[in-house]
C-alpha positions in Angstrom: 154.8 100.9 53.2 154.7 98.9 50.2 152.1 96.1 49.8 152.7 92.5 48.3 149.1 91.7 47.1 149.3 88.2 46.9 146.6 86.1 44.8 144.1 84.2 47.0 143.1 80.5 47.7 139.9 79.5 46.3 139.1 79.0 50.3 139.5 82.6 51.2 136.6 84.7 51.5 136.3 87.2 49.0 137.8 90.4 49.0 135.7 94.1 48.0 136.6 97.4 48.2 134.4 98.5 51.3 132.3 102.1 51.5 134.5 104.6 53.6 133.4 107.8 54.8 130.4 107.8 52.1 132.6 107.4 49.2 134.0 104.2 47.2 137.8 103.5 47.3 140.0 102.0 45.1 142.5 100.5 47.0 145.0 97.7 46.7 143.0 95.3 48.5 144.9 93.0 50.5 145.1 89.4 50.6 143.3 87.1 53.3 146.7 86.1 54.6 147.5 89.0 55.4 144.3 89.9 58.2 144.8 86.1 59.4 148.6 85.8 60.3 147.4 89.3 62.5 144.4 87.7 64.1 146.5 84.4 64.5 149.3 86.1 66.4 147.7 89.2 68.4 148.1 88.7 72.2 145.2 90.9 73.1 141.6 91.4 71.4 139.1 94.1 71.8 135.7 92.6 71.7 132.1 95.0 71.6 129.1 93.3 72.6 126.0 95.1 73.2 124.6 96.0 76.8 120.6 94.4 76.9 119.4 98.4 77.3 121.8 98.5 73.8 124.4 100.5 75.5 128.2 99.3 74.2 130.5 97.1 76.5 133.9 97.1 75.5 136.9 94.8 77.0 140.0 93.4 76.4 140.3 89.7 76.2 142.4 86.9 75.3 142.2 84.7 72.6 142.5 82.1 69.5 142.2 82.8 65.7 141.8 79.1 64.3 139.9 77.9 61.5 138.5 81.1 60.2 137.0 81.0 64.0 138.0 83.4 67.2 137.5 82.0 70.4 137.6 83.6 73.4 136.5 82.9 77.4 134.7 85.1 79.7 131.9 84.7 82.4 131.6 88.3 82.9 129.0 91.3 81.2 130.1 90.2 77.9 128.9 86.8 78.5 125.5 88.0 79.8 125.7 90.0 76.9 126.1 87.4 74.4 123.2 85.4 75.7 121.2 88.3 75.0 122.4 89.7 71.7 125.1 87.5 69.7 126.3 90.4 67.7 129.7 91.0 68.3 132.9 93.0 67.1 136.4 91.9 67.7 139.3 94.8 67.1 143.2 94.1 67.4 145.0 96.7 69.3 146.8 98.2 66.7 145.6 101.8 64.8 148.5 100.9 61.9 147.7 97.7 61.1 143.7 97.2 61.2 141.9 94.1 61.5 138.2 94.1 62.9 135.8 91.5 62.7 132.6 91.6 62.8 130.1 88.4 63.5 128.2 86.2 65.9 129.0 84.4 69.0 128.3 81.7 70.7 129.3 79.1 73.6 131.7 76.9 72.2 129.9 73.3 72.1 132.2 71.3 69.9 134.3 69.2 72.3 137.1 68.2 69.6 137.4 72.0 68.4 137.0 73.1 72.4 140.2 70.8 73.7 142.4 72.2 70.4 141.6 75.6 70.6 142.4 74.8 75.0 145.3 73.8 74.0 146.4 76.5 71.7 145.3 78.7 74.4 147.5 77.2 76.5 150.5 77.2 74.8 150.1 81.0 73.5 149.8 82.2 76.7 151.4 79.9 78.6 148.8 79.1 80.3 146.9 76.1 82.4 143.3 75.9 81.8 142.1 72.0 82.0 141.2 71.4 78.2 138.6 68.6 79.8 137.2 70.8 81.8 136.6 74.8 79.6 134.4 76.8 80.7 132.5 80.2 79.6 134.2 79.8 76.3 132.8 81.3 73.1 133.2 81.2 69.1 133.0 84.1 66.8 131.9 83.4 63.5 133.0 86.2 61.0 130.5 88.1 59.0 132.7 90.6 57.7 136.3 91.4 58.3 138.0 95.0 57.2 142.1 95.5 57.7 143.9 98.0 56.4 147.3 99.7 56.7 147.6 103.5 58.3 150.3 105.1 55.6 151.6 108.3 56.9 150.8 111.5 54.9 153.0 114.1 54.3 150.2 116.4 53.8 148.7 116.6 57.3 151.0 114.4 59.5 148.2 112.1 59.7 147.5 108.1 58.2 145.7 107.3 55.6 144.6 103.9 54.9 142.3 104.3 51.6 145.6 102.7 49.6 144.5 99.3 51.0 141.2 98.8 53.3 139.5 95.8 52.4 136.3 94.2 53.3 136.2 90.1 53.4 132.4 88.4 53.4 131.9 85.5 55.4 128.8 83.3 55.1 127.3 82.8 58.7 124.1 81.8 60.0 122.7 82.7 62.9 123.8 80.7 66.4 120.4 80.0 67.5 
């Protein structure tokens, strides 16, 4: 698959070449766009959160990529999780095309944000949640984000993916 690197906006977080398998690689590192128009148009997320005896919870979950944000609603483990530990990882589903964030969460508390990420909610999933009246809903805040592309080998039948992982730094604070 052949990759259109694409110069970035000044407002895209920077782009490295991440530390894989305890070696540096010299990919073709991709642009922002690229991991965005993913996270913007995934149907279903995997988020990570850890357990407060710091076993792993994984689940699936529906959600938002808006303003360099992901925002998500559960009431469940995770939740209990979150008030616990912040930390969080967010994986699309797919093993060709890679996108994983990794950041901090938090309950959404911005009531303007809140009712537009409802409502984008809402019309991606065709969906009816009261946009006066979320609850249990919570914002990512990337630290990091890697995505890369699984090329097919001819050597091994496998993927490889060195040609173009990438690493994107996000400045984040802490949520509490």
């Amino acid at each position: 698959m052949a990759l259109d690197v694409v110069a970035t906006s000044s407002a895209d977080p920077p782009a490295s070449r991440p530390r894989i398998f305890g070696r540096d690689v010299e990919p073709t590192l991709l642009p922002w766009r690229w991991a965005a128009e993913r996270l913007e148009a995934a149907e279903l997320y995997w988020i990570a959160t850890t357990r407060p005896d710091g076993t792993p919870h994984t689940r699936p979950v529906w959600g938002v990529w808006r303003d360099s944000r992901f925002s998500f609603t559960t009431e469940s483990r995770a939740a209990r999780n979150l008030e616990q530990n912040p930390e969080i990882t967010v994986h699309l589903e797919s093993g060709a095309e890679v996108v994983i964030v990794e950041g901090l969460a938090e309950v959404a508390r911005d009531v303007e944000a809140l009712r537009a990420t409802v409502e984008a909610y809402n019309a991606k999933y065709r969906d009816d949640v009261d946009p006066d009246a979320p609850s249990g809903w919570h914002v990512v805040r990337p630290r990091v984000v890697f995505g890369w592309i699984a090329e097919p080998t001819l050597r091994d039948g496998g993927a490889c993916f060195y040609g173009s992982v990438t690493k994107w730094t996000f400045t984040v604070s802490s949520p509490r």
